[in-house]
C-alpha positions as CSV (number, residue, x, y, z in Angstrom):
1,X,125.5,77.2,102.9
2,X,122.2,76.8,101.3
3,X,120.3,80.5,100.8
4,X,117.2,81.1,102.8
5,X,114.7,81.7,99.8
6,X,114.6,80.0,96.7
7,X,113.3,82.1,93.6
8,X,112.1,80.0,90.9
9,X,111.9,81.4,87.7
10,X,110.2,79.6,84.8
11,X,110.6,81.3,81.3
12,X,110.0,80.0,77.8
13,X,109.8,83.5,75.1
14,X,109.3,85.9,77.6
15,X,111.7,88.3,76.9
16,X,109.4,91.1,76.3
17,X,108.8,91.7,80.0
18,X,111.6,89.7,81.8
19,X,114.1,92.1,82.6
20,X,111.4,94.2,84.6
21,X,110.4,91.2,86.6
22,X,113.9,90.3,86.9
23,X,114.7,93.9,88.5
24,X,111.9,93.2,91.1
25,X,113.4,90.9,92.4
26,X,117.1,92.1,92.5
27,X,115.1,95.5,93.7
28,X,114.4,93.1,97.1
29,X,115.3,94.5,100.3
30,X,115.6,90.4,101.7
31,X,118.7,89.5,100.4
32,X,118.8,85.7,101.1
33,X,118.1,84.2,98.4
34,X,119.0,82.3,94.6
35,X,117.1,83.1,91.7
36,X,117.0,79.3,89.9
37,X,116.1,80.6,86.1
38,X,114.7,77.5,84.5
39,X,114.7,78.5,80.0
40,X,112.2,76.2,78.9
41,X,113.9,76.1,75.4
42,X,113.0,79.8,74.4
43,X,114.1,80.6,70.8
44,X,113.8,84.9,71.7
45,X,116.0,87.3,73.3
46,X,115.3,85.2,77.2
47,X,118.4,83.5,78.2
48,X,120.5,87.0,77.4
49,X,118.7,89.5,79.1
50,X,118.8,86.5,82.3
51,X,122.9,87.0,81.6
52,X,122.7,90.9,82.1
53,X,121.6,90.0,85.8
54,X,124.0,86.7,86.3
55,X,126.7,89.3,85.3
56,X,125.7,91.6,88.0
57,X,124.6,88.8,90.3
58,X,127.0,85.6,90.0
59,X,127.0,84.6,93.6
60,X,122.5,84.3,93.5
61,X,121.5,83.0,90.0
62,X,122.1,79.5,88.0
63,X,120.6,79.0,84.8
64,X,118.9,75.7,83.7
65,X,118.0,74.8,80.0
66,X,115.6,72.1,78.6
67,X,116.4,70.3,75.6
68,X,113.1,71.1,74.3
69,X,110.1,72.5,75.7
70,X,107.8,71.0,78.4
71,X,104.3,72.1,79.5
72,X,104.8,74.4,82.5
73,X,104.0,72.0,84.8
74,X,106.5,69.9,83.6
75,X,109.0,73.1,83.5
76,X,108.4,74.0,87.4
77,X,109.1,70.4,88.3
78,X,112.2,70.6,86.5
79,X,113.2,74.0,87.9
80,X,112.2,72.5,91.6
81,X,114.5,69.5,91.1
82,X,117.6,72.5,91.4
83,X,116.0,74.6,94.4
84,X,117.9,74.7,97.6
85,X,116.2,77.0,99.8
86,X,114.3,76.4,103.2
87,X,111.3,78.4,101.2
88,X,110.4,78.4,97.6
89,X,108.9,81.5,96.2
90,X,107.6,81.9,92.8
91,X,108.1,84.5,90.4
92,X,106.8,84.1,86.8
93,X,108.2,86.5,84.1
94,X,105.7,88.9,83.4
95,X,104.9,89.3,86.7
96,X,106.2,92.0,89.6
97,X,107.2,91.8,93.3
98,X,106.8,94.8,95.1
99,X,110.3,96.0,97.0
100,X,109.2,94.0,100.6
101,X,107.4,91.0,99.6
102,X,110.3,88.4,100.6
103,X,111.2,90.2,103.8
104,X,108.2,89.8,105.3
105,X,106.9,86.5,104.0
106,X,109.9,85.5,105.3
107,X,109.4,86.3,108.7
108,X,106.5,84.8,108.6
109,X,107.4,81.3,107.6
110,X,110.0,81.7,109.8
111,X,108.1,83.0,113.0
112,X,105.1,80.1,113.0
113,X,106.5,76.4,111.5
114,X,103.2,75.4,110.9
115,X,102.4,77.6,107.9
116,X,103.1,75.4,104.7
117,X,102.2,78.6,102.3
118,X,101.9,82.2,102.6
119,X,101.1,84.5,99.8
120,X,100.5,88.7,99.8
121,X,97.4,90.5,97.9
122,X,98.0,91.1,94.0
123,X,97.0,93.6,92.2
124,X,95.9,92.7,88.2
125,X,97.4,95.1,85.9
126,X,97.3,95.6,82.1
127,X,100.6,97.0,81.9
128,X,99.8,100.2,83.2
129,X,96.1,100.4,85.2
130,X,95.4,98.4,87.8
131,X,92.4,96.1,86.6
132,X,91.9,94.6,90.3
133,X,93.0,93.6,93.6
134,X,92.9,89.7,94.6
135,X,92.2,90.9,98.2
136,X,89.3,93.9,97.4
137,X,86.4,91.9,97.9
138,X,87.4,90.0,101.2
139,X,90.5,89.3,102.9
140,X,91.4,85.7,103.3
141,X,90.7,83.8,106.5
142,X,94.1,82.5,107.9
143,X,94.7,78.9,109.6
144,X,93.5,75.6,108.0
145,X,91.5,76.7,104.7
146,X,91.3,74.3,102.7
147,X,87.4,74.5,102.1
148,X,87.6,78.0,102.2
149,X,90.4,78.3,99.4
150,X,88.5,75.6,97.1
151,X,85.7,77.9,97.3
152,X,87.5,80.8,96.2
153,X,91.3,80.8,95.3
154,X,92.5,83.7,95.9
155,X,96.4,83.1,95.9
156,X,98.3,84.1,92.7
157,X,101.3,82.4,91.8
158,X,104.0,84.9,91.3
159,X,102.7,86.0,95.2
160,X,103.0,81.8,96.4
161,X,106.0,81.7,99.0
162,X,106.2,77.7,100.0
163,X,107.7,75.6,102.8
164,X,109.9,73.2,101.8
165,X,108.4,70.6,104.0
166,X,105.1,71.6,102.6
167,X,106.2,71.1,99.1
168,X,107.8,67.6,100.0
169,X,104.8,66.5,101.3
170,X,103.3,66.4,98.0
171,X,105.3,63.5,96.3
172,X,103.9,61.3,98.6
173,X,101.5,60.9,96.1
174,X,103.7,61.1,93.2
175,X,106.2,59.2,91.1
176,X,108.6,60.7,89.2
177,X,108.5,62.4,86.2
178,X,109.2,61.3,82.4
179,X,112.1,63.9,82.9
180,X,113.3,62.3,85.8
181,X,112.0,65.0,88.0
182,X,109.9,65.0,90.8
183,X,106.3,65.4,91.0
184,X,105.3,68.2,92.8
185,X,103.2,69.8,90.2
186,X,100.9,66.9,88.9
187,X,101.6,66.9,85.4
188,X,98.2,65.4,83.8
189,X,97.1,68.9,84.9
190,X,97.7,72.0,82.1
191,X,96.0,74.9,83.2
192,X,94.9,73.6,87.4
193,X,98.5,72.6,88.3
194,X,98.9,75.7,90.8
195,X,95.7,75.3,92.1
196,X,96.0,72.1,92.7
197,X,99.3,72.3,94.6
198,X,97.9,75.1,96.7
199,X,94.6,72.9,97.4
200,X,96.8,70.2,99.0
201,X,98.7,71.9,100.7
202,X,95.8,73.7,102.1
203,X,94.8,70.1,103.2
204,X,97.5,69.4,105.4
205,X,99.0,72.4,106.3
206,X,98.0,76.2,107.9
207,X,97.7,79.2,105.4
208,X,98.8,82.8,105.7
209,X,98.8,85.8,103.8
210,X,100.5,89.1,104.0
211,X,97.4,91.4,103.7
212,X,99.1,94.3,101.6
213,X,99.6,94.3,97.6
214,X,103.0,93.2,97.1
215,X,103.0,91.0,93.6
216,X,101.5,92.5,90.4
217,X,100.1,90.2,87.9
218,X,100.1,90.9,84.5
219,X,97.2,90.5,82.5
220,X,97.5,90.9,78.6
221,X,96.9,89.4,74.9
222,X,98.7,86.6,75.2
223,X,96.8,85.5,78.6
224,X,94.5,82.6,77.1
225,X,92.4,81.9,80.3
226,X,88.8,82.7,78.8
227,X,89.4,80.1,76.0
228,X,90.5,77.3,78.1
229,X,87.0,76.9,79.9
230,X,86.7,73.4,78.4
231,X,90.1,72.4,79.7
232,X,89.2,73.6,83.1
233,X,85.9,71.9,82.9
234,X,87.9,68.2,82.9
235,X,90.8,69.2,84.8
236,X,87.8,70.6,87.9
237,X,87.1,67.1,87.8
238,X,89.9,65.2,87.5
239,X,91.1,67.3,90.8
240,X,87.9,66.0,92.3
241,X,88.3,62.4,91.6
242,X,91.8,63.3,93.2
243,X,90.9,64.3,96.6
244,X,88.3,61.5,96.6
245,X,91.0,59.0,96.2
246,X,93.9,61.3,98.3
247,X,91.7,61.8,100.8
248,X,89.3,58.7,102.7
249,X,85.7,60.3,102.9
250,X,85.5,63.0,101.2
251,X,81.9,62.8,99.8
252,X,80.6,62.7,103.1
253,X,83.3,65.2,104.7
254,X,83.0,67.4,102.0
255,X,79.9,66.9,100.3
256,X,79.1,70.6,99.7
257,X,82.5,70.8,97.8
258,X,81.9,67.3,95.8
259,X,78.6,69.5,94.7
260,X,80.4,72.9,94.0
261,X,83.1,70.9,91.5
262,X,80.6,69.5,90.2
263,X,78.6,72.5,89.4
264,X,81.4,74.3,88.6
265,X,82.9,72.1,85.8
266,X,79.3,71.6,84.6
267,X,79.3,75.8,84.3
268,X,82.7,75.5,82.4
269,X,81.4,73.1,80.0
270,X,79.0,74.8,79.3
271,X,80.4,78.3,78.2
272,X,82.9,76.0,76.1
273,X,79.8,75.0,74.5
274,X,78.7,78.2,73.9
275,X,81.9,79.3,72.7
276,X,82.2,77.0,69.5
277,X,77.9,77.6,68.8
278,X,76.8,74.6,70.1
279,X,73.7,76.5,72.3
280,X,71.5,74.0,73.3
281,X,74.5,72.1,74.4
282,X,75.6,75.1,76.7
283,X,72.1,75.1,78.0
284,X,71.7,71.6,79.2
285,X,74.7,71.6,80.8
286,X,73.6,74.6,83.2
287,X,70.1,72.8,83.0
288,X,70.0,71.3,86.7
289,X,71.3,74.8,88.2
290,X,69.4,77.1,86.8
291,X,67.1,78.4,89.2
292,X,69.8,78.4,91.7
293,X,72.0,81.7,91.3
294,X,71.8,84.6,89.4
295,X,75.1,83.4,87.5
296,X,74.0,80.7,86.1
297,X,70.2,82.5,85.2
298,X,72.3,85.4,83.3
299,X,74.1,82.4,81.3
300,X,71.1,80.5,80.3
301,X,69.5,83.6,78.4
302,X,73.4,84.7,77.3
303,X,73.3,81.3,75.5
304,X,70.6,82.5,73.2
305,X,73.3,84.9,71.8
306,X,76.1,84.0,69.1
307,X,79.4,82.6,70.3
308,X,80.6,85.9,68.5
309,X,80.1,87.4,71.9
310,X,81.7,85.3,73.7
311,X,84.8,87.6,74.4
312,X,82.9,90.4,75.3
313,X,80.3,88.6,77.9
314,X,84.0,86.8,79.2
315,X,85.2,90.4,80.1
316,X,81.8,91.4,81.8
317,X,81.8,87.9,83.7
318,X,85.8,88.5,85.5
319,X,84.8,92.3,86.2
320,X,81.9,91.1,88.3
321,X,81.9,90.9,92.0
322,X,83.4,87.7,93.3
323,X,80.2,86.8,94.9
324,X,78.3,86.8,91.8
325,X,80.6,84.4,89.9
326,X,80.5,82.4,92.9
């Protein structure tokens, strides 16, 4: 019989933390459930410390191995392909469940069949402080979000438990994969993917969360988030051109979010611009919006300063208030 939960677990070199995630989740007290370990090719010390556990834990884990390393979108699609569970949770490797996180997502899945997702507070951690909480500046509103999670995403992915159904409801968009898996994760996308995935199925389906901090996500050197803000720039707007086309309407139903991608790719641009010394660039991207926030105001006179700061305004700019960076 096919378990209850399916864990998947992607994991290319990331041997340095895994066996600590890896105990979180055999630390569970929700027992249903098969941990599908997907090695994306790693060349460290991964696929033994995963044996350790198979040792211990024959019956709830099976190993998968590319033949060469995918993007991670790619990866989870791969990984999906072998999932058997009625849910899907995810649990990336340097990231940490708390002891009661699958019991009671669980039962909440399982008590209301209309929630596609349902994901817990996180708490950001450097290894050994606690930088934030996901949740601290506002608790998520439950039922159909989808404008409200577009507007601020506050679901991490190592916290992301899934309904199957949910997740099948995304290839109806899709084709399959060079791999030969399927699509669930769009793979044109490198650093959106999850948000993308959680947007849709915000579309369609009813959101929950568990309001207490039960995944911790780990934030260190080799997290490359502040240097990708040209990526995100195209990939904001290819996911707009994506809803415009997935779903009939949407300027007119959604015109306020057609503006705020729009305004927020231009914003990512432009610190990318900034970034590589290329000020004036950076400040006529932010050009139309600059009277209208404080943000965008502290940015256009931030410009004026080498993209040797860069790193240190990109630490001010995350420890800011949510409504702020808004």
């Amino acid at each position: 019989m096919p378990p209850t939960v399916s864990v998947v677990m992607n994991c290319y070199n990331g041997a340095r933390y895994l066996r600590l995630a890896l105990q979180s989740l055999f630390d569970q007290t929700y027992d249903d459930f098969e941990l599908v370990f997907f090695d994306n090719a790693s060349t460290d010390e991964s696929p033994a410390i995963f044996q350790e556990f198979a040792v211990r834990f024959p019956e709830k884990t099976r190993y998968f191995r590319g033949a060469q390393t995918v993007p991670l979108g790619a990866a989870r699609n791969l990984a999906l392909t072998n999932a058997q569970g009625r849910y899907i949770a995810f649990l990336d490797c340097d990231d940490l469940w708390l002891s009661e996180k699958l019991v009671l997502q669980t039962a909440m899945l399982e008590a209301d069949p209309g929630l596609g997702l349902v994901c817990t507070d996180t708490e950001i951690f450097d290894g050994e402080h606690v930088v934030k909480r996901l949740f601290f500046e506002g608790r998520p509103v439950r039922g159909k979000v989808f404008v409200e999670l577009v507007k601020r995403q506050w679901i991490s992915m190592s916290s992301a438990m899934l309904r199957r159904e949910a997740l099948e409801s995304l290839l109806e968009d899709s084709a399959m994969s060079a791999e030969g898996s399927r699509n669930y994760f769009d793979e044109c996308l490198n650093v959106c993917e999850e948000a993308d995935v959680f947007y849709r199925i915000a579309h369609d389906w009813e959101l929950d969360h568990v309001d207490e901090p039960l995944t911790r996500w780990r934030v260190h050197g080799a997290n490359t988030t502040f240097r990708k803000f040209g990526q995100f720039a195209e990939e904001t707007l290819y996911i707009l051109e994506k809803h415009r086309r997935l779903y009939p309407g949407y300027d007119v139903e959604h015109a306020d979010l057609v503006a705020l991608f729009t305004r927020r790719a231009a914003f990512q641009k432009a610190v990318a611009f900034w970034r590589e010394g290329r000020n004036s660039q950076a400040r006529s991207a932010v050009a139309p919006w600059k009277n209208t926030s404080l943000k965008y105001q502290l940015f256009w006179w931030a410009s004026f300063l080498p993209g040797s700061c860069f790193d240190l305004a990109a630490r001010i700019y995350f420890s800011l208030p949510t409504p702020l960076r808004r």
